[in-house]
VEXBAVO-182454 format. One record per residue (C-alpha): residue in three letters; x, y, z. Coordinates in steps of 0.5 Angstrom, whole numbers, plus 500, padded with zeros to 3 digits. Example, Ala and Ser with C-alpha at 12.3 -4.5 7.8 and 13.67 -1.06 7.14 Angstrom:
ALA525491516 SER527498514 
//
This chain:
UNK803440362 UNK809441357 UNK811439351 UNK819436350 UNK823440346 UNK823438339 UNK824440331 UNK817444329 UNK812439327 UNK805441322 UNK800441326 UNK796436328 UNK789433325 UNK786434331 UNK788442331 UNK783444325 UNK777441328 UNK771444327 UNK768447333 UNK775450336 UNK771456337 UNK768454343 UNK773451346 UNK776459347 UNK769461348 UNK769457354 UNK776459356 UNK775467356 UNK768465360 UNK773462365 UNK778467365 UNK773473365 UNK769470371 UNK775470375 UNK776479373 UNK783477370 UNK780482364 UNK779488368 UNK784494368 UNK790495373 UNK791503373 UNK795503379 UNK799498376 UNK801502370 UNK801509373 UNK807505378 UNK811502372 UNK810508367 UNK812513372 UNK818509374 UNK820507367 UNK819514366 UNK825516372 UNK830510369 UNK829513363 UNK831521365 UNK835518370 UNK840515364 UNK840521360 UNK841525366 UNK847520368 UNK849521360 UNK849528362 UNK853528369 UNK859523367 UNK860526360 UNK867527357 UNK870519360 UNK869512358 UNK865511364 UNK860514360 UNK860507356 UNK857503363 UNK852510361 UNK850506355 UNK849500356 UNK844502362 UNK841507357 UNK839500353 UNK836497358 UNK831503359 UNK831504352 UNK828497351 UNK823498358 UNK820504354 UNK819500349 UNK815493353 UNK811499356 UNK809501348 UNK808494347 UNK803495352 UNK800502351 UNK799499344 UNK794493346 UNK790498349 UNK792495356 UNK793501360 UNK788506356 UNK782504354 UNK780509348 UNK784509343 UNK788517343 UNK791517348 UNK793510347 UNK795513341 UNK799519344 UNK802517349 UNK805510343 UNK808515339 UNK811519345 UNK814513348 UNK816510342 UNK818516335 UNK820521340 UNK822517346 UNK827512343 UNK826512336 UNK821506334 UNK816509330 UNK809506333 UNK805507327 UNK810501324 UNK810497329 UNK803496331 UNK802495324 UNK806489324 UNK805487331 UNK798486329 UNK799482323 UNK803477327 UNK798477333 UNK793474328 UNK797469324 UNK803467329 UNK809463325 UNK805463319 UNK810464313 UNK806468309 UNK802473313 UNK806473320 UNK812479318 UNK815476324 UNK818469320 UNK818473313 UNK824470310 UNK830476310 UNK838475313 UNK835469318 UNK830463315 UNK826459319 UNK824454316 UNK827449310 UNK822451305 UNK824458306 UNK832456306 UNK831452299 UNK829458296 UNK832463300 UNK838468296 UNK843473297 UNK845474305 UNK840469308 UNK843463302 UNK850465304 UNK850465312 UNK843461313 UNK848455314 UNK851457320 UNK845461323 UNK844458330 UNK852461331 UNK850468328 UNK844470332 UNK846473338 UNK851477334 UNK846479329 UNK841481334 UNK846486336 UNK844490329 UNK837489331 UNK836496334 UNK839498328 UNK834495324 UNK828498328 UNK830504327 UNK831503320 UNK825500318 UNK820505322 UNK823510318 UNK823507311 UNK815505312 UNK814512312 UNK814512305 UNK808507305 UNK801511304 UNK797506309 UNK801509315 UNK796513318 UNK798520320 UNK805519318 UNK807527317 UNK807527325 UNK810520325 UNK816522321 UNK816529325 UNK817525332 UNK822520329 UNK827524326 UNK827530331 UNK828523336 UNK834522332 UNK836528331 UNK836530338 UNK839525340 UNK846525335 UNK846532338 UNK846530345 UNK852525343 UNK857530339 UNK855536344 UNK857532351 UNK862527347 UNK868528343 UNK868524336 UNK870518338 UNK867517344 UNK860518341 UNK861514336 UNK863508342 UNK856511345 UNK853510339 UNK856503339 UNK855499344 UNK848503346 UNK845500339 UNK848494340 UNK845492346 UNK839495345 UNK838490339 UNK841485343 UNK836485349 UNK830487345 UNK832481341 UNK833476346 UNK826479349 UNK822477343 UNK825470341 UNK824466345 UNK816468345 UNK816463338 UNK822462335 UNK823455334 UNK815453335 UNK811449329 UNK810454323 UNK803453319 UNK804455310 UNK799455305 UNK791455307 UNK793451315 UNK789456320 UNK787452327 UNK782455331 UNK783461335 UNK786458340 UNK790452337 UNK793457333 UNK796462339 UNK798455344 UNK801451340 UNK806457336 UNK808460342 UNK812458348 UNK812460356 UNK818462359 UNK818459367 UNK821464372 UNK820469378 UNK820476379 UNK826478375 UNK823474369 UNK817478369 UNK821485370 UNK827483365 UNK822480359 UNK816485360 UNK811480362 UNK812476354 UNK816470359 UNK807469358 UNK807468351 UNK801464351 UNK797468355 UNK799473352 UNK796471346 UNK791468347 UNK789475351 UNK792481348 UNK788486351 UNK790482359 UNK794487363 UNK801484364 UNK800483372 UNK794478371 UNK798473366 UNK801470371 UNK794468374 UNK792467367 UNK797461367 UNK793457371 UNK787457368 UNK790457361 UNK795450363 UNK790447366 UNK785448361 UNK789446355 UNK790439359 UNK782439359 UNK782438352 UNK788436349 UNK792441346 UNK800442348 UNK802447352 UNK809449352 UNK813452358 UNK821451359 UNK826456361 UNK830462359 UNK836458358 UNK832452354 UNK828458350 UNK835460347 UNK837452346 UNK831451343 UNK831457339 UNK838455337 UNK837448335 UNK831449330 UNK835454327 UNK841449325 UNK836444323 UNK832450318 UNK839451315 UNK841444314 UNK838444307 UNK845450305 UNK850446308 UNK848441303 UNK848444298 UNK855447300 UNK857440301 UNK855439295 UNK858444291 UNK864443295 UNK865435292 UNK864438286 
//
């Protein structure tokens, strides 16, 4: 069952029944018998070790072509290991891949601080949050109004940099995505500041030898303009892909406000979108293209989503909840055009200041 591509409405009534637990009670019992939640080593020990090879591999390539502009095509395939790494960080972080917390803890810091500068700590943390209250705009840091709105409410009452281009939002996403590696590594070492983050000597260890590591390796292989070209375009289209990995998961979906919390699995299915597709879609999108399965499971190896699905869809349309699901494409349309629609209340206002 799908639902057509429209603006975010409030939830329903019938999506705070009482009772809802038992609805995912029923559904994990369904789910369990069919051995979807049993780990899949074989499995990450394959993606793992081959993550690990494109990853060298990028940096040895770096290393090979040196002083050239080929060295941009360098880049840009260092962006894509870049964001694989950080899919399977993702994983190791939902306990996935381990099942007792250190080593799923070295290995996130070792892939994420030391491997490509995104500082684990800060990211669980925040990913943790937007799990539990997805598209809530007051607990989900995911949809926390910054350069981007996602709502009217938060257009009305935004400022600064968010007031000036939420207008034209829909146009400046993709652009804007491409600030988004950037704004990942900024943000991770700014949290550091933060007593709550656990172990953050090593955190901050890990994150800033990564970072000097890797402004070593630009300027020792590369002359200045070159470095800072590689450094360009490889950030950029690190942000870019990561960002177009994450957005269609919700962007564009209801959001709740104030005291709304649905049962478990209302909230989870009816905030998050499916991306159809095959193999390719899998690979590319880390198996996130199973947002609701995803969240619904977060534990689930990603191979068993995709089996996951059948049993999730055809329960959802069991007991009536919407389940969503489009492509890749129409993901980005949807993504687009609500965020078009949240800004209308700043072209309005333009308007009316420019009558004036």
């Amino acid at each position: 069952m799908t639902t057509p591509a429209l603006v975010p409405q409030p939830f329903p009534r019938s999506s705070r029944r009482r009772g809802g637990d038992s609805d995912y009670a029923r559904l994990l019992r369904r789910i369990s018998d069919a051995g979807l939640t049993n780990r899949r080593p074989l499995y990450y020990a394959v993606r793992l070790s081959l993550v690990g090879i494109a990853f060298a591999a990028s940096w040895a390539a770096f290393v090979l072509v040196g002083d050239s502009w080929w060295t941009l095509m360098i880049a840009a395939f260092m962006a894509v290991t870049c964001a694989q790494v950080a899919l399977v960080m993702h994983d190791v972080a939902h306990r996935q891949v381990f099942r007792l917390r250190r080593p799923t803890e070295v290995v996130g810091r070792l892939a994420g601080n030391a491997g490509i500068g995104l500082a684990y700590g800060w990211w669980q943390d925040k990913h943790t949050r937007h799990h539990a209250n997805p598209n809530h705009e007051e607990l989900d840091p995911d949809v926390a109004p910054d350069i981007l709105v996602w709502s009217q409410r938060q257009a009305r009452a935004s400022r600064g940099v968010a007031r000036l281009i939420g207008s034209a939002q829909a146009f400046l996403f993709f652009p804007l995505l491409m600030l988004e590696g950037l704004n990942l590594h900024v943000a991770g070492a700014r949290a550091l500041r933060n007593r709550s983050v656990k172990y953050r000597g090593l955190e901050g260890a890990l994150l800033f030898g990564h970072f000097a590591a890797y402004l070593t390796a630009l300027f020792a292989v590369l002359p200045a303009d070159k470095a800072f070209a590689f450094l360009a375009v490889h950030q950029a289209l690190f942000g870019l892909y990561m960002g177009c990995i994450f957005a269609p998961n919700h962007k564009g979906m209801p959001t709740l406000t104030g005291d709304d919390r649905p049962d478990y699995l209302r909230r989870q299915v009816l905030t998050s979108r499916n991306v159809r597709g095959g193999v390719l879609t899998d690979l590319a999108l880390g198996g996130l293209n199973y947002q609701i399965e995803h969240h619904l499971f977060p534990s689930m190896p990603t191979p068993n989503l995709r089996h996951a699905q059948v049993i999730v869809r055809d329960y959802c349309a069991e007991i009536g909840v919407p389940y969503h699901e489009t492509g890749l494409i129409s993901s980005y349309r949807e993504a687009l055009r609500h965020l078009h629609h949240v800004g209308a209340p700043l072209r309005t206002t333009g308007r009316h200041q420019d009558a004036g």
